[in-house]
C-alpha positions as a printed NumPy array, in Angstrom:
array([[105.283, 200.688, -10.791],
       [102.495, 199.979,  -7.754],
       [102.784, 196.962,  -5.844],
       [ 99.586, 194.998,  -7.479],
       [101.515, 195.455, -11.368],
       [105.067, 194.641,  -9.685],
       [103.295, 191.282,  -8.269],
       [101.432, 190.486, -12.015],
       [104.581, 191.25 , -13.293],
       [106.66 , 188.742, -11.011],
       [104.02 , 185.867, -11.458],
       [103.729, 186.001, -15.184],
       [107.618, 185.505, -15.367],
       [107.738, 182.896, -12.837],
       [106.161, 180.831, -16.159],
       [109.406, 181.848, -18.293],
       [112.121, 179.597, -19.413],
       [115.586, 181.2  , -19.663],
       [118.753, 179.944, -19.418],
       [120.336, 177.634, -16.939],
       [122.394, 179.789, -16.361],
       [120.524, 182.86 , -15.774],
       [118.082, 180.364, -13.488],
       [119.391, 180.998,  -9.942],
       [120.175, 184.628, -10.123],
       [117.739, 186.492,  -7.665],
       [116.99 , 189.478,  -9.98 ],
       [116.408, 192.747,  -7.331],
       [113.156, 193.483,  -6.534],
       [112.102, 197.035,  -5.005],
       [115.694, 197.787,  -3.955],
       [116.568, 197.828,  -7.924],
       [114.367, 201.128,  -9.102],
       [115.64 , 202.985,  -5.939],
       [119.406, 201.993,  -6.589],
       [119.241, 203.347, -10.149],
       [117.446, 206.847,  -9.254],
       [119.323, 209.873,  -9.875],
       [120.337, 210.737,  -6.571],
       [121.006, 214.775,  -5.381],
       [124.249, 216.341,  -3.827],
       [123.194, 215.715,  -0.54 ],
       [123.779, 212.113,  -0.617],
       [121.448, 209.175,   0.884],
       [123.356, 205.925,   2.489],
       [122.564, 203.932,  -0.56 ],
       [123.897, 206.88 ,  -3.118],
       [127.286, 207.213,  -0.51 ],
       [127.951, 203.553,  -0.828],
       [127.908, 204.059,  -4.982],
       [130.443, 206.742,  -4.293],
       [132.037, 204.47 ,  -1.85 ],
       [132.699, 201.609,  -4.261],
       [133.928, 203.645,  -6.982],
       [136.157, 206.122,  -4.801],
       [139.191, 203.193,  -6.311],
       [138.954, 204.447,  -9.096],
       [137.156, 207.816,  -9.59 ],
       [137.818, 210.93 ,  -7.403],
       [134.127, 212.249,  -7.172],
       [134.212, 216.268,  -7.024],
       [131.458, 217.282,  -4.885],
       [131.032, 220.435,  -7.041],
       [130.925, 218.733, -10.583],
       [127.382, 216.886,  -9.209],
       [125.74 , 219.591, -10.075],
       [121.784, 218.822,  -9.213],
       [120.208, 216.459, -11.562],
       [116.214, 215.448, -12.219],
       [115.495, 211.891, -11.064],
       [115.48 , 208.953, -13.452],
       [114.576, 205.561, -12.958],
       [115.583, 202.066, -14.808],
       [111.822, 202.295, -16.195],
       [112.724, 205.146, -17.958],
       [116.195, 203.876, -19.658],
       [115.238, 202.315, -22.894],
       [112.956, 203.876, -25.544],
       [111.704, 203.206, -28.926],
       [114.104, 203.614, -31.531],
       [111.496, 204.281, -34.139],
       [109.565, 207.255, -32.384],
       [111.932, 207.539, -29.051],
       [108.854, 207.212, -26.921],
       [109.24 , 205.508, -22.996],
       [108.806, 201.547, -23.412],
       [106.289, 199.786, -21.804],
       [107.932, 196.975, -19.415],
       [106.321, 193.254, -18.263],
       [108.232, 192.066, -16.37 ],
       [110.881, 191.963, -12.845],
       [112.408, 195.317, -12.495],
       [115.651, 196.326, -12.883],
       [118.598, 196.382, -14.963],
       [120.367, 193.177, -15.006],
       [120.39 , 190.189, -17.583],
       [117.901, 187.555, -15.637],
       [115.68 , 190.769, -14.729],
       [115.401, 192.017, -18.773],
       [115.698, 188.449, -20.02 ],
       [111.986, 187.612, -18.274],
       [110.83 , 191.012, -18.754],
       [108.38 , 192.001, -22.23 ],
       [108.982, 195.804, -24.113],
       [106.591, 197.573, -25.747],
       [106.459, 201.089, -27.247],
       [103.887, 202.814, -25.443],
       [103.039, 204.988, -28.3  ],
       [103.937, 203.169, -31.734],
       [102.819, 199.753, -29.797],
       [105.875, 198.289, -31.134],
       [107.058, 195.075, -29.017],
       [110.866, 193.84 , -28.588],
       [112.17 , 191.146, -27.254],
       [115.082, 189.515, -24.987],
       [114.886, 185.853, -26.004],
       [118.629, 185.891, -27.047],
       [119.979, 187.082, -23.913],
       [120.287, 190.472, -25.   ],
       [117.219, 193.036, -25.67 ],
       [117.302, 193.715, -29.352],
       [116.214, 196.929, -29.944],
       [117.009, 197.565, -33.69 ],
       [114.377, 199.193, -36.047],
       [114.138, 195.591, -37.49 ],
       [113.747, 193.597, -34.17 ],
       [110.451, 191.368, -35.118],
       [110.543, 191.792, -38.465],
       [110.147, 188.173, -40.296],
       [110.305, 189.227, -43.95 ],
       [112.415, 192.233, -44.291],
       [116.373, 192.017, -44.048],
       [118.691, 194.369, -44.447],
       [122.672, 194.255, -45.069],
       [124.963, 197.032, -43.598],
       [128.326, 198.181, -45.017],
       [130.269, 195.294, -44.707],
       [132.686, 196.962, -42.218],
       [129.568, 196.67 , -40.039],
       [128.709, 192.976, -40.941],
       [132.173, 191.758, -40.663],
       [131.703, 192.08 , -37.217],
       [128.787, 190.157, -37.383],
       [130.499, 187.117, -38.394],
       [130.8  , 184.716, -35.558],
       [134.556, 184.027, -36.413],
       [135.389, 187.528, -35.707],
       [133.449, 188.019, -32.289],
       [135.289, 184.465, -31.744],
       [138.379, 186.101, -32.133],
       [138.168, 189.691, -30.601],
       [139.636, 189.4  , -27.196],
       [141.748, 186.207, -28.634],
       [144.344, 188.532, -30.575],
       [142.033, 190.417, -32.146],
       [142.185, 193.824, -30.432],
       [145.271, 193.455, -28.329],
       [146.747, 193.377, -31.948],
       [145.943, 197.444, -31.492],
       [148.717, 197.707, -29.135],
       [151.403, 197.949, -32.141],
       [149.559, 200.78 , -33.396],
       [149.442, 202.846, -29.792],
       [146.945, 201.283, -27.507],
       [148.241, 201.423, -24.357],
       [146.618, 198.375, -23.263],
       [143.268, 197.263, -21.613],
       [144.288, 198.293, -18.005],
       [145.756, 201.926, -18.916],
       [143.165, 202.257, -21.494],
       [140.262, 201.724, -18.906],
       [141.864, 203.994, -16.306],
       [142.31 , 206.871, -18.68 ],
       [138.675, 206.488, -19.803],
       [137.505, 206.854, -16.039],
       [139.662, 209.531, -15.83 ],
       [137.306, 211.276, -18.028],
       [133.927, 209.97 , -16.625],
       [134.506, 211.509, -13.143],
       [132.116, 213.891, -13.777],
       [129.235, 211.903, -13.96 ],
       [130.392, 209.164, -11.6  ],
       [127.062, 207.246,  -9.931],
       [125.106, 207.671, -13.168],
       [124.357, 205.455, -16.137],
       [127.136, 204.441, -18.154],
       [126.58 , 203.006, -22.291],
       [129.474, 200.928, -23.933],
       [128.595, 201.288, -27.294],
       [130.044, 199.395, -30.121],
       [130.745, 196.973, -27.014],
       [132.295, 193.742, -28.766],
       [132.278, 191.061, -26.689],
       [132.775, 193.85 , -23.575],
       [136.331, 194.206, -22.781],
       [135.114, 197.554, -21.386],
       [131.866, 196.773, -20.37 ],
       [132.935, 194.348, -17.884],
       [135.768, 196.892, -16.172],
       [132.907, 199.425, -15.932],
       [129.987, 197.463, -14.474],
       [132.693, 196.157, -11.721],
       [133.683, 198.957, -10.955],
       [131.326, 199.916,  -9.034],
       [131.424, 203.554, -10.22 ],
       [128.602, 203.605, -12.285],
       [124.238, 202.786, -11.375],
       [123.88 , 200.441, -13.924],
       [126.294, 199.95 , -17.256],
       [124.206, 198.78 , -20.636],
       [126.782, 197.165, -23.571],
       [125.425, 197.889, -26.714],
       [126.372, 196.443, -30.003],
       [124.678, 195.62 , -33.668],
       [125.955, 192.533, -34.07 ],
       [124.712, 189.468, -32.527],
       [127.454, 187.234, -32.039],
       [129.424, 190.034, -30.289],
       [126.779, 190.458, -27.66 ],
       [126.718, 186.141, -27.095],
       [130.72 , 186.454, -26.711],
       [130.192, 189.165, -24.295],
       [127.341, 187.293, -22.634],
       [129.702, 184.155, -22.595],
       [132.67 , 186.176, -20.897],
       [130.487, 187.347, -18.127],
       [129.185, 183.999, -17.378],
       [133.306, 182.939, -17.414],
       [134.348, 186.016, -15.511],
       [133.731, 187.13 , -11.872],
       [131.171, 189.727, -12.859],
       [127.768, 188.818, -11.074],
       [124.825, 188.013, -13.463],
       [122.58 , 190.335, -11.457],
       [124.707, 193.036, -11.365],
       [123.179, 196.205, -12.917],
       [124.203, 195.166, -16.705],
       [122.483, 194.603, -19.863],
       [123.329, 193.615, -23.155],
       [121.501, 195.493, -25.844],
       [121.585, 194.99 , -29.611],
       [120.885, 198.379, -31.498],
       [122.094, 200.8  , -34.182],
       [124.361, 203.539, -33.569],
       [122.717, 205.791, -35.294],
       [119.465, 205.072, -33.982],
       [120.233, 204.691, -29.998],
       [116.667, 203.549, -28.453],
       [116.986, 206.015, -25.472],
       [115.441, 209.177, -24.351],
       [116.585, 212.419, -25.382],
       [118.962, 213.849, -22.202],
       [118.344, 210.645, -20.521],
       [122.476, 209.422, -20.402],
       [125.485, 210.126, -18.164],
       [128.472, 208.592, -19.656],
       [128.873, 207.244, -23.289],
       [132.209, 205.224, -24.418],
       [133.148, 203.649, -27.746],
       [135.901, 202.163, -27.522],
       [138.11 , 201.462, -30.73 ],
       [134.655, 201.848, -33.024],
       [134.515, 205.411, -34.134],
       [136.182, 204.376, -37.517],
       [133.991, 201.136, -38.288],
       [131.042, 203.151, -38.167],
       [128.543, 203.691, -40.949],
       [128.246, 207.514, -40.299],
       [130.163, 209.044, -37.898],
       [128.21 , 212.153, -37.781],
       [125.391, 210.619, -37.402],
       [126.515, 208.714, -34.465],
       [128.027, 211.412, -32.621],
       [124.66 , 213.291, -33.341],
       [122.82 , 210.48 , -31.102],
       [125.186, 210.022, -28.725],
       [124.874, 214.444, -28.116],
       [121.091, 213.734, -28.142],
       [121.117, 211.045, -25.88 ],
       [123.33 , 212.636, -23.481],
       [122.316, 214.58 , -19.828],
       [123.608, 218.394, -20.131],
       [127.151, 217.472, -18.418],
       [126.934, 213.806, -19.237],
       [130.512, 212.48 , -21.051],
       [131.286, 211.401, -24.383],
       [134.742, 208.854, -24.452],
       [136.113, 207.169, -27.667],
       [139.49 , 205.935, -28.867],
       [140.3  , 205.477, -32.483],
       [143.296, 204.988, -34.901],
       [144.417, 208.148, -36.399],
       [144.437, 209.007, -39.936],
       [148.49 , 208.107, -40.954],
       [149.942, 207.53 , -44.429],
       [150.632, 204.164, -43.328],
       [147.557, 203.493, -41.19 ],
       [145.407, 200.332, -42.549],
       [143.583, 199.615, -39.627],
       [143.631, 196.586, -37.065],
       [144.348, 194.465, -39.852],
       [147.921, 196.265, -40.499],
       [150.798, 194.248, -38.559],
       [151.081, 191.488, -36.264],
       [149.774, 187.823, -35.934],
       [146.113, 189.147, -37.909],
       [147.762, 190.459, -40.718],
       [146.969, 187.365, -42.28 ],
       [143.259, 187.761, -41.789],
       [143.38 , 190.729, -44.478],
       [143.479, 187.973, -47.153],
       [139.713, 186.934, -45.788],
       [137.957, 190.308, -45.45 ],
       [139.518, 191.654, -48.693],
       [138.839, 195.117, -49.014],
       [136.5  , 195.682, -45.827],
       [140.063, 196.424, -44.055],
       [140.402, 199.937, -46.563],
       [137.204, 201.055, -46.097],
       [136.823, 201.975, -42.612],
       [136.986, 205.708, -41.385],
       [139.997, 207.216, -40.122],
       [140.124, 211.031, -38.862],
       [143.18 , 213.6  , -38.055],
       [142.898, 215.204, -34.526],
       [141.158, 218.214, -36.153],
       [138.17 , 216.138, -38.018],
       [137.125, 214.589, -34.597],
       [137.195, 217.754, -32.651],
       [135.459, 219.319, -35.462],
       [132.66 , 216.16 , -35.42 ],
       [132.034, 216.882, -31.237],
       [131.661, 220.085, -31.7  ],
       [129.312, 220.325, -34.691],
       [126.973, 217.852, -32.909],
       [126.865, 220.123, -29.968],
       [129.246, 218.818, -27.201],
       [131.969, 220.986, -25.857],
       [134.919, 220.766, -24.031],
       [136.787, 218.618, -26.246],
       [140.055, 217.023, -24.908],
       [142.157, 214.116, -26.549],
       [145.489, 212.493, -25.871],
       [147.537, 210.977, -28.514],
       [149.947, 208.298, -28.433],
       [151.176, 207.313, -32.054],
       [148.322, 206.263, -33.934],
       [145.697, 205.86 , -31.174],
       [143.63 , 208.879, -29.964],
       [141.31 , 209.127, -27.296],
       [139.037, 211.803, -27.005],
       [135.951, 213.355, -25.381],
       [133.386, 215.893, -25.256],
       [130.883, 217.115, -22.861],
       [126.902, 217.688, -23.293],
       [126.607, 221.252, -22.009]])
């Protein structure tokens, strides 16, 4: 983006309400497109200091960077009906006051989307004022603002009695994984009100993290935790509503992919794992963590203080998805991603898989 647009751009969102909050963040300017290029082995001060920050947590091998074509923030998002580059109006870079005052628009379908609820919605249906449409209610319970109330309030630390090792260990063994691609762009799919997303994105190990989730109220709750937490507002993090099995970016345009403890609410699983291979950079990482498929397995809902909740959602609890080791090695594999690894610990699983 020249100069003259990046000035139109600035002055027609100077004229934008947003919230209070967002009001005196100081969304990055030129320094934001050049942070979020894909930088080369032989590193620039601005790429050493990404290595720097994340060196806490993530080793960085020097020979797993293998040389990768430049990408900028302009060229993150995409149309999820025809998957063409989106227009942008607005401040550059990726960060909530930046996208909040910023316009989208498909440069090919002409298809516009909007950030007026803090997060970008970029759903099929984003706009539409007529047509609604229900998903499996596994997918809409999580919809309902009770639930995204309760996630991080019992909700999923409920999954330690089934094998989670916890947030901390959880997060750790995740990044683990992601070394490979550490400096790139990181997605949190299925994001909840972004346990994850907020560990990643202060980490400092990745260009800029996006938390991505189809309901609404989860994205709000995650918005609300980062106002409550000590995560900047202009850090390089969006919130994104969209489908996973539609993802609205760029084929080969991803580094690092996690879903954490979603795998088994999702609609189709293939299909998922399909976008998340098409969306991924040849050596970008795939991360998720599931229950595994028990005799006694009934999900989240199964023991502890939300057992009782299984009296509300009826039978949404026995209808989610739940693999052996076998089905979700089979899944990376036939959507293309090699390299599969996986470590078990009772009922939970985490596994990955690598674009090659």
């Amino acid at each position: 983006m020249d100069l003259a647009v990046r000035a139109s751009a600035a002055a027609a969102s100077s004229c934008s309400p947003y919230p209070t909050s967002l009001q005196h963040q100081q969304p990055p300017r030129a320094r934001a497109t050049h942070h979020l290029r894909r930088r080369r082995p032989g590193l620039t001060l601005p790429a050493r200091r990404v290595v720097a920050a994340a060196a806490a947590s993530i080793a960085v091998d020097p020979e797993t960077n293998a040389e990768r074509n430049d990408i900028s923030e302009a060229e993150v998002f995409a149309c999820p009906v025809c998957y063409e580059p989106l227009i942008r109006k607005g401040p550059p870079g990726i960060n909530l006051p930046a996208i909040y005052r910023s316009g989208f628009k498909c440069s090919k379908c002409k298809k516009s989307f909007t950030s007026k609820d803090i997060f970008l919605d970029l759903t099929v249906t984003s706009g539409t004022k007529e047509y609604s449409e229900l998903k499996p209610a596994r997918t809409e319970l999580f919809r309902s603002p009770l639930v995204s109330f309760l996630y991080e309030r019992g909700w999923r630390q409920n999954f330690n009695r089934s094998g989670f090792p916890g947030l901390d260990e959880e997060f750790q063994m995740a990044q683990d994984y992601f070394q490979p691609v550490a400096g790139g762009i990181l997605i949190d799919v299925s994001c909840g009100s972004g346990l994850f997303t907020r560990k990643f994105a202060k980490s400092g190990a990745y260009s800029a993290v996006v938390a991505l989730d189809f309901s609404e109220n989860m994205l709000r709750q995650c918005y609300e935790y980062i106002k409550q937490d000590d995560t900047p507002l202009n850090t390089n993090l969006a919130l994104v509503r969209a489908d996973i099995s539609r993802l609205p970016f760029a084929s080969c345009s991803i580094d690092a992919i996690h879903a954490g403890a979603a795998i088994h609410c999702w609609p189709s699983p293939s299909n998922a794992v399909a976008e998340i291979s098409r969306v991924l950079r040849p050596g970008g990482v795939f991360v998720a963590t599931t229950f595994l498929s028990t005799p006694t397995n009934s999900g989240p809902f199964s023991v502890g203080p939300l057992r009782p909740l299984r009296q509300i959602v009826g039978p949404v609890n026995s209808s989610y998805n739940f693999f052996t080791e076998a089905e979700l090695e089979d899944l990376c594999k036939s959507c293309g991603l090699v390299n599969y690894s996986s470590k078990v610990q009772r009922s939970f699983i985490m596994f990955s898989g690598q674009k090659p």
